[in-house]
N, C-alpha and C positions, 0 to 999 in steps of 0.2 A: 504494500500500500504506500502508496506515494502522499506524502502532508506537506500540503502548501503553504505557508507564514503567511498570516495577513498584518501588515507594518500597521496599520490601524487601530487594533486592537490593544489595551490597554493593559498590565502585565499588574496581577496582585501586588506584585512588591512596589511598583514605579515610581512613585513618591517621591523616593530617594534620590531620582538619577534624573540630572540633564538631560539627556540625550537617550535613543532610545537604543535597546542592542543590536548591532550589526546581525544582518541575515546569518553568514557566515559562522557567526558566533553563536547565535540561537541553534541553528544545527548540530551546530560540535556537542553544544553542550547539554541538548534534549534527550530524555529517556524514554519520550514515550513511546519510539519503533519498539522497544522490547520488554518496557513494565507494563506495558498492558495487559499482560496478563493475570496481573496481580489484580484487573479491575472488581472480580467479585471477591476476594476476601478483605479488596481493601473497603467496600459496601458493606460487608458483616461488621469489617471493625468500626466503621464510622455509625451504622445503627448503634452498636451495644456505646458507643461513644456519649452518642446522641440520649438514648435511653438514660445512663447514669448523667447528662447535663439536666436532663428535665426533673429525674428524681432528687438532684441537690437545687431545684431551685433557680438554676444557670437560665435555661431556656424554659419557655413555655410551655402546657400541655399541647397547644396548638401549635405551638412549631415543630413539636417533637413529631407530631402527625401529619404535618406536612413534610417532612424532612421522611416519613419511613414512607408517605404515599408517592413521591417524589423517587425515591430510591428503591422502588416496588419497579418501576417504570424503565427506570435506568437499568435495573441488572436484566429486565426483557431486553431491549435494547442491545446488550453486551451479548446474551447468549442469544438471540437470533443473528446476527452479525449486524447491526443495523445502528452500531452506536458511531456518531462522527469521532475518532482521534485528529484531534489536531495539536499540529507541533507549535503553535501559538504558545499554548500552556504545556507546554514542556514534559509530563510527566502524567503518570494518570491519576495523578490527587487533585492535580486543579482540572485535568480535563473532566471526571465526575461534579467535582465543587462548581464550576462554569455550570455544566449542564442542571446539575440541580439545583440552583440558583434562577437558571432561565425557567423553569418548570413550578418551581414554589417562590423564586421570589426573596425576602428576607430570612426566612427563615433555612434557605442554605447557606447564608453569609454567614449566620450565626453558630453553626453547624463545626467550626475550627475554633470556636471559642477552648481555651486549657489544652489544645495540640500543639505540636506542631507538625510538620512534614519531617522532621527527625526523626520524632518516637513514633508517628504514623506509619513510615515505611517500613522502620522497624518489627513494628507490629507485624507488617502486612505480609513480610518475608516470612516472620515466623509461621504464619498461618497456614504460607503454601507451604513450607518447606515439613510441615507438620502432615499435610495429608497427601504431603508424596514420599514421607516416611512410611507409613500405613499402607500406601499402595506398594510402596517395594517392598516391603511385609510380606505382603499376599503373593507377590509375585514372587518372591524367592520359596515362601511355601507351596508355589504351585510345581516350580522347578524341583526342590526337595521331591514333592510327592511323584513325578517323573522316573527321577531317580532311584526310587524306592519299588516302583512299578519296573522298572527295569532289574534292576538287583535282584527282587523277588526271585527273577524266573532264572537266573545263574548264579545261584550259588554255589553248584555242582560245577560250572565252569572255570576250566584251568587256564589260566594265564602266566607267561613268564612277570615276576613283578624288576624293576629296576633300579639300579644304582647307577647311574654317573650314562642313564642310557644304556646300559650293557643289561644281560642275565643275572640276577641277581638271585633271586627265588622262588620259587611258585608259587602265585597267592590266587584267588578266584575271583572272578571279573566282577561280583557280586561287593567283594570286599573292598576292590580299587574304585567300584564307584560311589560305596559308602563313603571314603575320606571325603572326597568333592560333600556328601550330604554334612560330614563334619564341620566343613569349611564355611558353608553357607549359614549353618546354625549359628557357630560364632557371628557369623555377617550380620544376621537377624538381630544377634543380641546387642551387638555396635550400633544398628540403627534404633532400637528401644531405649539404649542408654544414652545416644545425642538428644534423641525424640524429651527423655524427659529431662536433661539439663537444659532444655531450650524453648520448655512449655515455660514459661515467664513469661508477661507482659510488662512489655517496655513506655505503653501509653499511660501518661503522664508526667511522662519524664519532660515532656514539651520539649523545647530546643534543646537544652542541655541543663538550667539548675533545677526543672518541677514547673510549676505555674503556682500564682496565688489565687486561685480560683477556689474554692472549697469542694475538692472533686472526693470522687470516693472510688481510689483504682481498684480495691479488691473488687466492688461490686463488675466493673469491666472484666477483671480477670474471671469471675465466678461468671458470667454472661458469652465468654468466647471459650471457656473450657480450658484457660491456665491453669496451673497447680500453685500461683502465685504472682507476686509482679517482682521485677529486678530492682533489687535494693538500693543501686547508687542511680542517679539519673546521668550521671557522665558514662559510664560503663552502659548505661540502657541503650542511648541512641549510638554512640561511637564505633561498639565492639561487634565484631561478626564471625568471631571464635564457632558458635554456632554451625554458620553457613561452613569454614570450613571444617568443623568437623564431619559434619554430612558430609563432605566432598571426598574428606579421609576414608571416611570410611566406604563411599563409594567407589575410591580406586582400590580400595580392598578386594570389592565383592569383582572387579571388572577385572582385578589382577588373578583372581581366582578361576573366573570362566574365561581370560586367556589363558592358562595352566590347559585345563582340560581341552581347549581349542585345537590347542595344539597336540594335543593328543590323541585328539578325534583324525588331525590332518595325518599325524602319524600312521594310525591305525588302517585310514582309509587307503595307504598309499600299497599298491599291490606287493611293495618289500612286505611289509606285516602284511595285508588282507585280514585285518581282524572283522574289521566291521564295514557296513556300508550306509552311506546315509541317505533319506528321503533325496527323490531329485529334487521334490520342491524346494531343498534348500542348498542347490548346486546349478552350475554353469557351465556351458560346453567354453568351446574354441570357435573362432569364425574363420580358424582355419586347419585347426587337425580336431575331425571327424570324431574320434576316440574317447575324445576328454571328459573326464566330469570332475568339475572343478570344487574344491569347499568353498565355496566365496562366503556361506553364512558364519564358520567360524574363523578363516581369515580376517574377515572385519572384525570381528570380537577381540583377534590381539591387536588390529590397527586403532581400532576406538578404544583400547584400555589406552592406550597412549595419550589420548586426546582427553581422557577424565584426569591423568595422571597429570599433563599438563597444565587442565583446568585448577586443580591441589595449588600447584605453585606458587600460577597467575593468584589465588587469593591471598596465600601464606603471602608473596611478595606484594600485594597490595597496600598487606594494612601493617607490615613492619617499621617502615617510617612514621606511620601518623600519630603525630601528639593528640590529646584528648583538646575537644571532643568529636563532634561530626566534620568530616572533611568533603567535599565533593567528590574526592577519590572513591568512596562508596559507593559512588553509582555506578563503578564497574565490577559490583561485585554480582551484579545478575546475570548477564550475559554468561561465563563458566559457572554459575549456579545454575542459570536454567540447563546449559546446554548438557551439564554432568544428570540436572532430571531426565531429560529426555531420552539421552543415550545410557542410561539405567535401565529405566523403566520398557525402553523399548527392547534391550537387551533381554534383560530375563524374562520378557514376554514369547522372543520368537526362540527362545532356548530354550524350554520349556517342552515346547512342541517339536523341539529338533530332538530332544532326546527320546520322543514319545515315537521318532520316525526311523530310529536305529535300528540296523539289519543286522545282528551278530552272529560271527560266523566259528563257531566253536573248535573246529578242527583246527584252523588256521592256528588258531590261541594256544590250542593243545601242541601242535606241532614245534612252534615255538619255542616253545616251555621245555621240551625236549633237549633243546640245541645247548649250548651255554655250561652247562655242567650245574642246573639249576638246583641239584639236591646235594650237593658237595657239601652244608652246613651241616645239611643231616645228617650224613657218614659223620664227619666232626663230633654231632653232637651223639652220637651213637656210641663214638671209642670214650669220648667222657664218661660218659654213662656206662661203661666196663671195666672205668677203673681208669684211664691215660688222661693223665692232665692235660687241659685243653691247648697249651701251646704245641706240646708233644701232638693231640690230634689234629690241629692244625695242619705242621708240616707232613703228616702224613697224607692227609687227604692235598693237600698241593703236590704232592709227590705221586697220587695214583690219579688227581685229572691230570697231570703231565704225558702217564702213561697212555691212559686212556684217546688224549687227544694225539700222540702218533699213531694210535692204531686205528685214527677216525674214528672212534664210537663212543658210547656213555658210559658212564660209570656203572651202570643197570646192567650194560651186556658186557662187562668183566666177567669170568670165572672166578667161582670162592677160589682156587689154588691162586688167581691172579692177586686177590683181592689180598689175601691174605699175609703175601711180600710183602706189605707195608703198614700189616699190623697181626700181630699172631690173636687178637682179643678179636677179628671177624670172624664169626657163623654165621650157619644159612638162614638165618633172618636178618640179616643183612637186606635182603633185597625187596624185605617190606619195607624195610623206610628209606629205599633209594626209587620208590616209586612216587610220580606225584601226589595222589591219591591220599599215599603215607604222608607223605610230607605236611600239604596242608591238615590232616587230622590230626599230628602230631602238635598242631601251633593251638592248642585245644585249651584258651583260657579267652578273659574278657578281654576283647579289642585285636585279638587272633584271625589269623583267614580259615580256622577249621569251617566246616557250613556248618554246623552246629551254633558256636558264636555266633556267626556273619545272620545268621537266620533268627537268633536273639536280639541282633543290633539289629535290624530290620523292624520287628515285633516292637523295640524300645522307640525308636523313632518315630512308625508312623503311631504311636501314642503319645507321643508330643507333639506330632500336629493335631 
């Protein structure tokens, strides 16, 4: 949308100033291409504003009713698409204030009495930022529950697990995609504990020392569903700690599902053929025939960069600034909203990517084969006979050594073979150099036996 200045128009502040601001300058310095979308909760907070002026006395019963029938009208307006923004009023606190002003008259001019635009936007950040915590709640518990949908049905499936990218162990696909439900749980917990340092209301704090108005900010804060108001007024409107900690913890969640992105990329690539993914969320070539591209979780590590960087931009925003409010603040929405956006859009279509995954069991199993992946076990096997474990260390680095000249596993050793390099093997030995063995053997809480894994499954979806 393109907003045209009209130099006519008359500027709430203008009072003060000779002359009027340069086009040029008006531009640079307007917010309203991108707070507008704070316009309905910054209407919630000016009704519950409005509401607590009329119950101290401030404003009239009748202005109060024109100001909420006035503002009934305006948020139609907003959600039909049908409201004029204009870059006249700079921001969407005077573009509402303008309009419902032309609509009721005196009784919106009154309507700023005991604010200001400091503790207001303040307010108003918090609001959104408050129910797109709630939604990336949901949305991460939808992903969890994906997750757990998938695990269900492989717990019985063998995968090689990894160190450093190599073969490291056999754990079951069930259990590798549990950690990811680990990971997100914490995530959920990070956003409930910004959500509630950040439930304060900062209206009344006015510009920066309070107002002398006889306001009653609990009653605001108990009308917009704070758990309180922020106790210094310089700290209410200045600080946006808040906003980035939301962001922190959103390159969390984004640093998390590029983890498994790239996992998925791994898995999908015909070296592994573990899994395959829905086309609808893949891309050919428009020039070799063949391809199917991951482009849905390729962008998931390119956009974790881009929330990561939006962290920065706010950390580096507000490192210089002395108390109290600075104009520099108004660039703390643009990577506020856009880390919303690419959140929320994120674990909505990941969600349904994981609900579109092809797993291909054999591939996993064959894998898990290769690598020398039960070499801990032999290990923990001669321990458990008696040989202290550095002792069965180098023994078992001494029979995969053999083993890998003669190309094969440890499994297809003969006990005579096996036995060179520890006289404590018998033939049960070759139960627990079997996968099978192996994971049943990891047989406690937080273990890849399926036993456990099918426990933490049962734990989980009980705390959704």
């Amino acid at each position: 949308m393109t907003m045209q200045p009209k130099k006519t128009l008359k500027k709430t502040w203008s009072g003060r100033f000779s002359e009027p601001v340069a086009e040029l300058v008006q531009r640079y310095t307007a917010s309203i291409g991108f707070d507008q979308r704070l316009g309905l909760v910054d209407i919630q907070g000016s009704l519950a504003h409005a509401q607590m002026l009329q119950a101290c006395g401030i404003i009239a019963a009748q202005d109060l009713s024109d100001i909420q029938r006035g503002m009934a009208q305006i948020e139609q307006e907003i959600i039909n698409g049908e409201f004029n923004w204009s870059l006249d009023f700079e921001d969407v606190h005077l573009n509402i204030e303008q309009r419902l002003t032309a609509l009721v008259g005196d009784a919106g001019k009154r309507l700023h009495t005991g604010r200001s635009r400091n503790d207001q936007v303040a307010t108003d950040v918090r609001l959104y930022l408050r129910h797109a915590i709630d939604e990336s709640c949901e949305l991460i518990k939808a992903m969890q529950t994906a997750l757990l949908d998938l695990a269900a049905q492989h717990t019985h499936t063998i995968m090689p697990g990894y160190t450093h990218l190599q073969v490291a162990q056999p754990v079951s696909f069930a259990h590798h995609l549990m950690a990811y439900f680990e990971m997100l749980k914490r995530d959920a917990e990070r956003l409930a504990d910004a959500r509630h340092r950040m439930n304060r209301l900062p209206l009344g704090a006015a510009a920066l020392a309070g107002t002398s108005y006889p306001i009653k900010r609990e009653m605001v804060a108990e009308l917009l569903g704070f758990d309180g108001v922020c106790k210094n007024s310089l700290d209410a409107v200045s600080d946006r700690d808040f906003a980035i900690e939301f962001t922190a913890a959103a390159a969390l969640i984004m640093t998390h599902l590029s983890r498994l992105s790239e996992e998925l990329i791994l898995w999908m690539n015909p070296r592994f053929g573990f899994i395959d993914l829905a086309d609808r969320f893949c891309t050919g070539s428009s020039i070799m025939p063949q391809k199917k591209n991951p482009d849905v979780p390729e962008l998931v590590r390119g956009k974790t960069g881009r929330v990561n960087g939006n962290l920065v931009a706010l950390l580096t925003l507000m490192k210089g600034q002395p108390l109290a409010y600075n104009k520099d603040n108004q660039e703390d929405k643009e990577p506020l909203f856009d880390t919303v956006d690419t959140l929320t859009q994120t674990l909505r279509i990941y969600a349904d990517m994981i609900g579109g995954i092809t797993v291909k069991p054999e591939a996993m199993r064959s894998a898990a084969l290769q690598g020398y992946a039960t070499a801990t076990d032999l290990a923990d096997y001669l321990v458990k006979k008696g040989l202290p474990f550095r002792d069965a260390h180098e023994a078992v680095a001494r029979a995969v050594s053999f083993a890998e000249q003669r190309h094969c596993d440890l499994s297809d050793l003969k006990l005579e073979e096996l036995k060179q390099f520890s006289s404590l093997v018998e033939q049960d030995i070759y139960a627990v150099l079997t996968l099978e063995g192996s994971l049943a053997s990891r047989n406690h809480v937080g273990g890849t036996a399926p036993q456990q894994v099918e426990a933490a499954i049962a734990r989980a979806r009980k705390s959704l």
